[in-house]
C-alpha positions in Angstrom: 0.0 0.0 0.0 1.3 3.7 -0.9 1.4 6.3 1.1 0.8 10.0 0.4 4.2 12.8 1.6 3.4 16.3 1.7 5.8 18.8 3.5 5.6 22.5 4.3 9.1 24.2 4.8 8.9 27.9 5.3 11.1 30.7 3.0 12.5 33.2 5.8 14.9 35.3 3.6 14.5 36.9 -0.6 18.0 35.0 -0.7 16.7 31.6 0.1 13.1 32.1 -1.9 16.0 33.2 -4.8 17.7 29.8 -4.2 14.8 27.6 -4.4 13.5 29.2 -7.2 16.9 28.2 -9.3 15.9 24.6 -7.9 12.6 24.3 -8.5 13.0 25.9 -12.0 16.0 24.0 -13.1 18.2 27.3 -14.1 21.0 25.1 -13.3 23.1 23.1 -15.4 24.3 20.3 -13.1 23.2 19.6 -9.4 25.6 18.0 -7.3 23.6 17.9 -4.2 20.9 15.8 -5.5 22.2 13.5 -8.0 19.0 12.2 -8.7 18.2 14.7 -11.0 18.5 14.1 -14.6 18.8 17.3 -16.5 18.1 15.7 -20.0 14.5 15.0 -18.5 14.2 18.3 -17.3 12.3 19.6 -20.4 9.4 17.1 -19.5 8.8 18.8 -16.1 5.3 20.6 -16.0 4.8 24.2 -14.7 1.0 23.6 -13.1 1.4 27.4 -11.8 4.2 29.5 -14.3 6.3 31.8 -12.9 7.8 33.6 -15.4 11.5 34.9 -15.0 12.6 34.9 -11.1 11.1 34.1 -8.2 12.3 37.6 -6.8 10.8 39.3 -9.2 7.2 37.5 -8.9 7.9 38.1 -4.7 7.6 42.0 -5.6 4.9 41.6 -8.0 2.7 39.6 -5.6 3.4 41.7 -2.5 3.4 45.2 -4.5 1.2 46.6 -1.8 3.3 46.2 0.9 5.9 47.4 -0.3 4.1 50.8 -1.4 2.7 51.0 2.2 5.9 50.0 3.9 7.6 53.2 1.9 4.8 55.3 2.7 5.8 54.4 6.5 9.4 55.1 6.2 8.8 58.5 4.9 8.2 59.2 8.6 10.4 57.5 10.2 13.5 58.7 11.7 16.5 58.0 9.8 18.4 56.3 11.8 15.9 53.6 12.0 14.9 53.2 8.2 15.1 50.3 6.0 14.4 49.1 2.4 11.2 46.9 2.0 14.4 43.8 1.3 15.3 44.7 4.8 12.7 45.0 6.4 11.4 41.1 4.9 14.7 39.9 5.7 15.0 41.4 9.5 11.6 40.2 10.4 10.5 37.3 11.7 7.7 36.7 9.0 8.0 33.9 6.7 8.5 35.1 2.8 7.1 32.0 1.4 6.0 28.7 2.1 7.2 26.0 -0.2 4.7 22.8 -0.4 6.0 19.5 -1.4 3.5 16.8 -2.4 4.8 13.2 -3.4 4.2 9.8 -2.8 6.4 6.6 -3.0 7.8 4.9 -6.0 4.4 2.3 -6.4 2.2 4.7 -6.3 3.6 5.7 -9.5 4.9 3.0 -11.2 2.5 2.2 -13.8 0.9 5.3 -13.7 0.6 7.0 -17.3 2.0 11.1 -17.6 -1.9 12.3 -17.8 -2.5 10.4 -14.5 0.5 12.0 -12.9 -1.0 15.2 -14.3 -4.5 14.6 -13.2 -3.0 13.4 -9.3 -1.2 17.0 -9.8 -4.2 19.3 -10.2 -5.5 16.8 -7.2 -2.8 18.2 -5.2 -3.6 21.9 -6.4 -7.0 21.8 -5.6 -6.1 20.7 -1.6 -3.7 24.3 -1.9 -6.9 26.4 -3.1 -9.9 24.7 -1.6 -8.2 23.0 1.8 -5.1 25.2 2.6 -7.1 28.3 1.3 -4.6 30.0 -1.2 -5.4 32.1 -3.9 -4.4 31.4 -7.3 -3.4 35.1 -6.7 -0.6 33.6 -3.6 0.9 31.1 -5.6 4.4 32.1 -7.2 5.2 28.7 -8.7 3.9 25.1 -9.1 5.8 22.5 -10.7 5.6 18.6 -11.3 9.0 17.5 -11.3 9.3 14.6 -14.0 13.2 14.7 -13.6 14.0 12.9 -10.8 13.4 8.9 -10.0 9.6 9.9 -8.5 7.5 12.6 -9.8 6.7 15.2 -7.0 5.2 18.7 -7.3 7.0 21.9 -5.5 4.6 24.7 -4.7 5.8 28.1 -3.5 3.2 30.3 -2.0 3.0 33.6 -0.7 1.2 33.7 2.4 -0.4 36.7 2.5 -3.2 37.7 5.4 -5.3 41.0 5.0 -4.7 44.4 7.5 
């Protein structure tokens, strides 16, 4: 009998969501720390959420409010106790993003066909929207890794709450 993994690991810095984003999206050409990546399969991996160019860059995009009201904020503060909106994400103790991992073991795939590994994908996605309560809005990237010896999805989310 399979069993079903998901993890949730938070994102506390921009540096570490840029990391996992050069993971997740492959931008590198060999991977040393997991060699069970094959990056000659990487072209059959399946962006289920795109993010296109950098996770960074979708980070500022998503939380474009913040930052306008966090600058509105510093205009008054005194200057010896200002910070960039980087700094000020960084310094807290808030979480940046939290990055989802859904999998399962090697049997449960095994004679699975690539639309069933999609279909048990948007399975996965619709637990983030209609169980976790994420907007499509929060996600920055959702991917089904085909690369690697079992298929697994990475979500990255945004976890944004309302003032």
């Amino acid at each position: 009998m399979s069993y079903a993994i998901f993890r949730s690991q938070p994102i506390n810095t921009i540096g570490d969501l840029s990391q996992i984003g050069s993971h997740n999206k492959r931008d590198k050409k060999a991977y040393k720390s997991n060699p069970d990546i094959n990056v000659e399969l990487s072209s059959h991996n399946i962006e289920l959420v795109p993010c296109n160019g950098k996770y960074v860059k979708k980070f500022y995009e998503i939380t474009i409010k913040y930052k306008e009201e966090h600058e509105e904020k510093m205009k008054t503060t005194r200057q010896d106790r200002k910070k960039t909106f980087r700094q000020a994400v960084d310094s807290s103790k808030s979480v940046v993003a939290d990055e989802m991992l859904f999998t399962s073991d090697s049997a449960f795939f095994k004679d699975m066909s690539k639309e069933e590994i999609i279909r048990w994908a948007n399975c996965c996605m619709d637990f983030v929207y209609n169980d976790l309560g994420y907007t499509k809005e929060q996600v920055l990237h959702a991917i089904l890794h085909l690369d690697e010896k079992t298929p697994h999805i990475h979500c990255v989310v945004v976890p944004l709450i309302k003032k």
